[in-house]
C-alpha positions in Angstrom: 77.6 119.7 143.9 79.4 117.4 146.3 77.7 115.3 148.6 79.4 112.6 151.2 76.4 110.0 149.4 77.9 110.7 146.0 81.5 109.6 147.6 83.2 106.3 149.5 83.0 106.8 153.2 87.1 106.9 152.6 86.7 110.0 150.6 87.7 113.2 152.2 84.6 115.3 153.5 83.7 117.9 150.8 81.5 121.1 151.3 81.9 123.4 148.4 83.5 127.2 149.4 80.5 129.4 151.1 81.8 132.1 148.2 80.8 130.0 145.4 77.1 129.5 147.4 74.0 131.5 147.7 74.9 132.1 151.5 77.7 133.9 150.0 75.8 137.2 150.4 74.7 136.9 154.0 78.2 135.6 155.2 79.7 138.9 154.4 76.5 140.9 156.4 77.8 139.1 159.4 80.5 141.1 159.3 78.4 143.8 160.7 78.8 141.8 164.1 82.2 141.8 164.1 82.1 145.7 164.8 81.4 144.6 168.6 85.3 143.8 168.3 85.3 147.5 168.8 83.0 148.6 171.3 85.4 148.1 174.2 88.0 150.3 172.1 85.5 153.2 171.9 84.1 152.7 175.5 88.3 153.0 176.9 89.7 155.0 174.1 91.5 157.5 176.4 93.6 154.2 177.9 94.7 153.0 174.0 98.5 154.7 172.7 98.9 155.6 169.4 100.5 152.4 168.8 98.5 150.3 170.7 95.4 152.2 168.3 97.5 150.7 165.6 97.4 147.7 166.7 94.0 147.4 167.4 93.0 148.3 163.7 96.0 145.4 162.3 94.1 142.9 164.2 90.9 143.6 163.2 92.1 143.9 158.8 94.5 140.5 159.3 90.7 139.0 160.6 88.9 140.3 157.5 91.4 138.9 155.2 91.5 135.5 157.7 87.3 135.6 157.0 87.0 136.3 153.3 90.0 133.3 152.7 87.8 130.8 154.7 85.1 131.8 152.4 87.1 131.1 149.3 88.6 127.8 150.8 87.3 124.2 151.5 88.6 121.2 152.8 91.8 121.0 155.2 93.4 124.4 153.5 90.2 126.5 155.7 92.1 125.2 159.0 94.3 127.8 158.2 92.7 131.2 158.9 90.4 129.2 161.4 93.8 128.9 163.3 94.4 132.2 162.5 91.1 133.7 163.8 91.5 131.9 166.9 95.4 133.4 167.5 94.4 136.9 166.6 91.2 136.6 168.9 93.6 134.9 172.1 96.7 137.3 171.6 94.7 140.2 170.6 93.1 140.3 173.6 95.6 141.6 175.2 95.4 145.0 173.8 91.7 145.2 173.1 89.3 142.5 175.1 87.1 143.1 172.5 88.8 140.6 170.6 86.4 138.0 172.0 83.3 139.2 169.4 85.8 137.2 166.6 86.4 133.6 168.3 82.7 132.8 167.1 83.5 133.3 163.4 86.4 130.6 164.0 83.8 128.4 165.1 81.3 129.1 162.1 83.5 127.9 160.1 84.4 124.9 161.7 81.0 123.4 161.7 79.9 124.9 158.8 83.2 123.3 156.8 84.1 119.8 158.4 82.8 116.4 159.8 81.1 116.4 163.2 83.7 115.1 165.1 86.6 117.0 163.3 84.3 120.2 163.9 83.8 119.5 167.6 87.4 118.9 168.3 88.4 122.6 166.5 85.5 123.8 168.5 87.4 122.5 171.9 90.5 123.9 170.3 89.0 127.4 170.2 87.2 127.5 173.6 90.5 126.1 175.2 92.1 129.2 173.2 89.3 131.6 175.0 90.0 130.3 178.7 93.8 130.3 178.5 94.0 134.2 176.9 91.5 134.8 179.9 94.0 132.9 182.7 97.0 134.9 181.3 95.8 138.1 180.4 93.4 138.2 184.0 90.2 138.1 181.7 88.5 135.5 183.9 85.3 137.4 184.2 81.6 136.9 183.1 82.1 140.3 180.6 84.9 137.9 178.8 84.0 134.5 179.0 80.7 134.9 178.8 79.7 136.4 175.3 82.5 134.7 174.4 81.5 131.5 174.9 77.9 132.2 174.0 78.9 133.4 170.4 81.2 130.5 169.8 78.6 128.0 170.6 75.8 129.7 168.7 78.0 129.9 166.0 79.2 126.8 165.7 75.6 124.9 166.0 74.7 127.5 163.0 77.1 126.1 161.3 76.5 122.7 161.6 72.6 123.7 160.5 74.0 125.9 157.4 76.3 122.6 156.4 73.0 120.5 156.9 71.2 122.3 154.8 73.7 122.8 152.0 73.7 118.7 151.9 70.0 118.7 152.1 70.3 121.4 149.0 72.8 118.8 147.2 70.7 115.5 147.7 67.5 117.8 146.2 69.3 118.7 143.0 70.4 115.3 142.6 66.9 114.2 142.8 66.0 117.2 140.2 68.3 116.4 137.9 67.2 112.2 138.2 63.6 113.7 137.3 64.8 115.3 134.5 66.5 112.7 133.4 63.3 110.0 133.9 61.6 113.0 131.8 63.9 113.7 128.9 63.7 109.7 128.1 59.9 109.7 128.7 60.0 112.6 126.2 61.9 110.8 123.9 59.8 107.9 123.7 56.7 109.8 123.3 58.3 111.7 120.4 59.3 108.2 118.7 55.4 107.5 118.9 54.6 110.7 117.7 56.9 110.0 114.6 55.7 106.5 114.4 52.1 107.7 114.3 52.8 110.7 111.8 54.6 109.2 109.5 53.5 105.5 109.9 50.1 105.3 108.2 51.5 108.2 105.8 54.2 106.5 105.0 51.9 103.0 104.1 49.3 105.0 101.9 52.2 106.3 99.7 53.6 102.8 99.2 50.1 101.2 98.4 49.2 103.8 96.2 52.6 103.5 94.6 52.3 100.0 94.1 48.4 100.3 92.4 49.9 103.1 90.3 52.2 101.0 89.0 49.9 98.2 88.5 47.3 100.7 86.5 50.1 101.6 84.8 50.8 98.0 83.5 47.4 97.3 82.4 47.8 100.6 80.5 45.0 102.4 82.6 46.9 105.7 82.2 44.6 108.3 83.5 43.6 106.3 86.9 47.7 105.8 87.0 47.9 109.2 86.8 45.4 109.9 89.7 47.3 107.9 92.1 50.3 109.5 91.9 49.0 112.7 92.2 47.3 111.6 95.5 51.1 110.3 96.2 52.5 113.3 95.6 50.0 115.3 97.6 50.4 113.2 100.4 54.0 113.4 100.4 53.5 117.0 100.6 51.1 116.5 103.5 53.2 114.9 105.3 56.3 117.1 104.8 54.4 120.0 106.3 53.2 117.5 109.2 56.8 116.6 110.0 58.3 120.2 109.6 55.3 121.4 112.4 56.4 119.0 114.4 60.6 119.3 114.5 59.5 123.2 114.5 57.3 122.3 118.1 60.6 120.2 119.3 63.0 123.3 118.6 61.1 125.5 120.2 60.8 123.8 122.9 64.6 123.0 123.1 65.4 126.7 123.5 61.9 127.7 125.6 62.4 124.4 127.9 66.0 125.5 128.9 64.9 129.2 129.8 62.0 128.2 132.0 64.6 125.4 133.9 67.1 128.3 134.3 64.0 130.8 135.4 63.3 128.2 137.9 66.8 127.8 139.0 66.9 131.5 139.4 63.7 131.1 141.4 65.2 128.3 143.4 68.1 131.0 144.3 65.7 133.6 145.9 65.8 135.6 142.8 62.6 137.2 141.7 62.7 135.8 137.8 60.3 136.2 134.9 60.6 135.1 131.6 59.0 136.1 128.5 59.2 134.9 125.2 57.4 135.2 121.8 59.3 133.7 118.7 58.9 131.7 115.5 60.5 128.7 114.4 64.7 129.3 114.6 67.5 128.8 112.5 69.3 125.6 114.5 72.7 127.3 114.9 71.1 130.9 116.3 69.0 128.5 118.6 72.5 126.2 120.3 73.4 130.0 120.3 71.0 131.2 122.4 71.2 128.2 124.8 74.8 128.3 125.2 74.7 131.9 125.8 71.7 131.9 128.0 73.3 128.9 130.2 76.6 130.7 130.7 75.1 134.2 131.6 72.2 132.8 133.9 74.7 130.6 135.7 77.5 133.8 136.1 74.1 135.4 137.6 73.5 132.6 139.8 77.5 132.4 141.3 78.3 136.4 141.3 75.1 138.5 141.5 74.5 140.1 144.7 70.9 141.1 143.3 67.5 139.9 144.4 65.9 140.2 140.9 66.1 138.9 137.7 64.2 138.7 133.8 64.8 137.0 130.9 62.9 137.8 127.5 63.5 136.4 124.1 61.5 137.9 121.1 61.9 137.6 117.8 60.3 138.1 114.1 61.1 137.4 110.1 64.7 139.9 110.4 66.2 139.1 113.8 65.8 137.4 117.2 66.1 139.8 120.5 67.7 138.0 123.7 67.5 139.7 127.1 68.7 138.6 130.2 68.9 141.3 133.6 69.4 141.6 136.8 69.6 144.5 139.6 73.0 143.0 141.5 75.8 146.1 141.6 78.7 145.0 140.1 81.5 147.6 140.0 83.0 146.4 137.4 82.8 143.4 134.3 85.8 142.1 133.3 85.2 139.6 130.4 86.2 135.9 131.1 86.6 132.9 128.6 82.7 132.4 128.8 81.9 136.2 127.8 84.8 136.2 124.9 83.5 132.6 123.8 80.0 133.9 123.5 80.9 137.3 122.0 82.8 135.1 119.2 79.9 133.2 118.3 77.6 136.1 118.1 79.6 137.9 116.0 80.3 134.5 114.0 76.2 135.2 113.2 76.7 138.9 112.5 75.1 139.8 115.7 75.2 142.3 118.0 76.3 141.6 122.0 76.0 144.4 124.4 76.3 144.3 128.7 74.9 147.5 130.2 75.9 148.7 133.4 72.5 151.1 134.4 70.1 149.9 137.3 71.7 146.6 137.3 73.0 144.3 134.9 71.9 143.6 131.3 72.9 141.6 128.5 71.6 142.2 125.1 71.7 139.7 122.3 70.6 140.6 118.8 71.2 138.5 115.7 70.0 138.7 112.2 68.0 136.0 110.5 67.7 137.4 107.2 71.3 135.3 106.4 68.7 132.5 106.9 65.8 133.1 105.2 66.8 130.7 102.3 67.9 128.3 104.6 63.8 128.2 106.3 62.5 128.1 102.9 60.5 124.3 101.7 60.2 124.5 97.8 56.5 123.5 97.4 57.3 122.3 93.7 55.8 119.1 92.6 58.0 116.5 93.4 59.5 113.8 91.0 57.9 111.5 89.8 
């Protein structure tokens, strides 16, 4: 995310498009009040000609496709169909009065999308549109003017709110993401001391011992010579298994630690998300799998999904590793991108198995085999050379 912090106060204002937020959803329900464009059409219906019905409707579909490219805009290209709202509103009016229900969408926008004192003067643009189609077209009554006006200004301080909050949004996920930074190196330090102190005084016993082996050795004091290297090679062995425990713990936790922060961005996003997860130690290359796959799905969820709910489980046992990741947005249809073919490559790559399910929702399954592995996870517990 942009914010005007993160750029030089010569920098162009920046608000990202409201279709790539999560007010994407709730910008298209407003639509709903955009049908009060036709209650003056219903209430005089027997005054409308056929082409004047015609018109009515034109109006009404150039304004949707106006509204859904300001959505999909940002920056000076949304002054467009805010131009274009106003227009259709002013000129419109003079077939359907009705027209006045749209000139607070205009005005949504403008706050919603620009600096405060660019906003205000497209706001002055827009009422001055409203009083001069109600001077031409003898509209200069409190029925006209007066929800007009009403909605604009509503609109436009809920816009200025919506973009306050979007850059209140931005400055918290910068400060997120300078805790997690502040964590990941407090985790790497405490991991260097936990290597230091597993491997430190391990590491010292071997060489002592080493060195009094070899000394028994040169006095000829065979058997004891013998004992200490035994305890060596013990110890060595010891510590292998200490070490392996411990990079096992740190895998895991790679994979599990980027499913709860995406569970939480989910969260974060209104979404009702769980995560479960039961699995053993993972083959590195399934497990950068798994993260790269579970990063690119979650965040297709997060930008598309007009669901409320998600889940994300990841199971797995000696022969394979399960990955599933749902959610109940309706989505009418899939059509793979980049991401899905990139993932789908690598899957198959590990002879597994990618399926997306369409039922109740959306689902992606993720199943790969680690029997190709199984040599791979294996620590030959021979005694080592001496």
């Amino acid at each position: 995310m942009n914010t005007p912090e993160n750029v030089s106060k010569k920098a162009p204002f920046y608000i990202e498009p409201i279709a790539q937020t999560n007010a994407a959803k709730w910008s298209y329900f407003s639509l709903i009040f955009s049908l009060f464009y036709f209650l003056n059409f219903i209430v005089s219906y027997s005054t409308y000609t056929a082409s004047n019905i015609a018109t009515v409707f034109i109006i009404y579909f150039a304004f949707i496709i106006a509204f859904i490219k300001a959505t999909k805009l940002t920056g000076k290209s949304v002054i467009q169909p805010i131009i274009v709202i106003i227009l259709l509103s002013a000129f419109g009016a003079s077939i359907n009065p009705g027209t006045n229900a749209l000139f607070g969408y205009a005005a949504f926008f403008s706050g919603y999308y620009f600096s405060r004192r660019f906003a205000v003067s497209l706001l002055l643009v827009n009422l001055i549109a409203q009083v001069s189609s109600a001077l031409v077209l003898d509209l200069v009554t409190p029925y006209y003017l007066g929800p007009s006006f009403a909605c604009t200004v509503s609109l436009f301080v809920y816009g200025i709110f919506s973009q306050k909050e979007y850059i209140h949004a931005c400055i918290q996920q910068k400060s997120n993401q300078e805790v997690e930074q502040l964590a990941a190196i407090a985790e790497r330090e405490r991991i260097a001391r936990d290597m230091h102190d597993l491997l430190g005084h391990s590491l010292s016993s071997i060489a002592l011992k080493s060195e009094l082996a070899e000394k028994l050795s040169a006095k000829q004091d065979f058997v004891a010579a013998q004992k200490e290297i035994a305890e060596v090679a013990n110890l060595a062995r010891q510590t292998l298994s200490e070490v392996r425990s411990a990079v096992t713990g740190l895998k895991l936790h790679g994979l599990i630690g980027v499913l709860e922060k995406l569970t939480n961005e989910l969260k974060h996003m209104k979404f009702d998300a769980k995560l479960y997860h039961d699995i053993n130690d993972l083959p590195a290359k399934v497990e950068s799998t798994l993260i790269m796959l579970s990063k690119e799905w979650i965040t297709n969820i997060l930008r598309h999904s007009n669901g409320n709910s998600a889940s994300v489980s990841v199971i797995s046992d000696p022969t394979e590793v399960k990955l599933n990741i749902g959610d109940n947005g309706n989505t009418a249809k899939i059509i793979p991108g980049n991401g899905i073919e990139g993932i789908r490559s690598r899957v198959e790559e590990l002879k597994g198995e990618l399926i997306i399910t369409q039922e109740s929702g959306v689902k992606l399954s993720v199943t790969i085999p680690l029997t190709n592995f199984a040599k791979e996870q294996v620590i030959k517990k021979e005694a080592l050379p001496i």
